[in-house]
N, C-alpha and C positions, 0 to 999 in steps of 0.2 A: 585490228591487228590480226595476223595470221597465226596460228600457232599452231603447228602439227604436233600432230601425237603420236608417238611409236605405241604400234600395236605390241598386248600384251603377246611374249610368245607362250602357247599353251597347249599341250599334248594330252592325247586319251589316255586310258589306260594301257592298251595296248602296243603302242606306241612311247610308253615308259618300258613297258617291260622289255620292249625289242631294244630301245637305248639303253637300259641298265643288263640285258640279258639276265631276268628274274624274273621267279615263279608268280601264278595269284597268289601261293602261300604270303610270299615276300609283302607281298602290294597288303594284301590283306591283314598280314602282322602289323605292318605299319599305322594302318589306317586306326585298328584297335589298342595300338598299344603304345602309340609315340608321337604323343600329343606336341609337340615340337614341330615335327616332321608336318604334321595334319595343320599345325597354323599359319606355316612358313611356308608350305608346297602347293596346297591343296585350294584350288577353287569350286567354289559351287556355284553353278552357275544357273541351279532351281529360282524360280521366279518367289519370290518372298513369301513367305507361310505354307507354301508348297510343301509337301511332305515327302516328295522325290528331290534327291537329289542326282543331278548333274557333275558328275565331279570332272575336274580336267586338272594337271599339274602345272605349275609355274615352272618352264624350263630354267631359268636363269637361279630363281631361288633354291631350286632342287639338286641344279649342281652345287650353288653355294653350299647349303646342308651337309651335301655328299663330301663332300673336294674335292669336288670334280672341277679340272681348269674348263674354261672357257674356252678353252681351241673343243674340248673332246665335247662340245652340246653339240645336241641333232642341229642339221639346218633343216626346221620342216615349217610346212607351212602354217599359219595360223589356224588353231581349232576353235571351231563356235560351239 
């Protein structure tokens, strides 16, 4: 059987902030302090026991969070 898979879409940091027009302050209160935000948006995409992490944003989840409708998400391309 075939089954595709839609790729997750997932954006850098920078690339949140130009779609939300927000500061590191913003990105960085969040990360510390809105633990919601951090399990719902946030992927890591560090190799397992890694002690860096790779963060990247769930576009779809981060407008849900937001309220942001779904016409106003970036169209970008997928981030590794």
């Amino acid at each position: 059987m075939d089954q595709r898979i839609t790729p997750t879409p997932l954006i850098t940091k920078a690339e949140l902030k130009e779609w939300l027009k927000v500061s590191d302050f913003w990105v960085r209160d969040r990360l510390e302090n809105d633990p919601q935000f951090v399990e719902q948006c946030v992927v890591n995409l560090a190799p397992a026991g890694s002690s860096r992490r790779t963060i990247r944003y769930h576009v779809g989840r981060t407008a849900k969070y937001l309220g942001i409708p779904a016409e106003a998400e970036p169209a970008t391309p997928i981030a590794a």
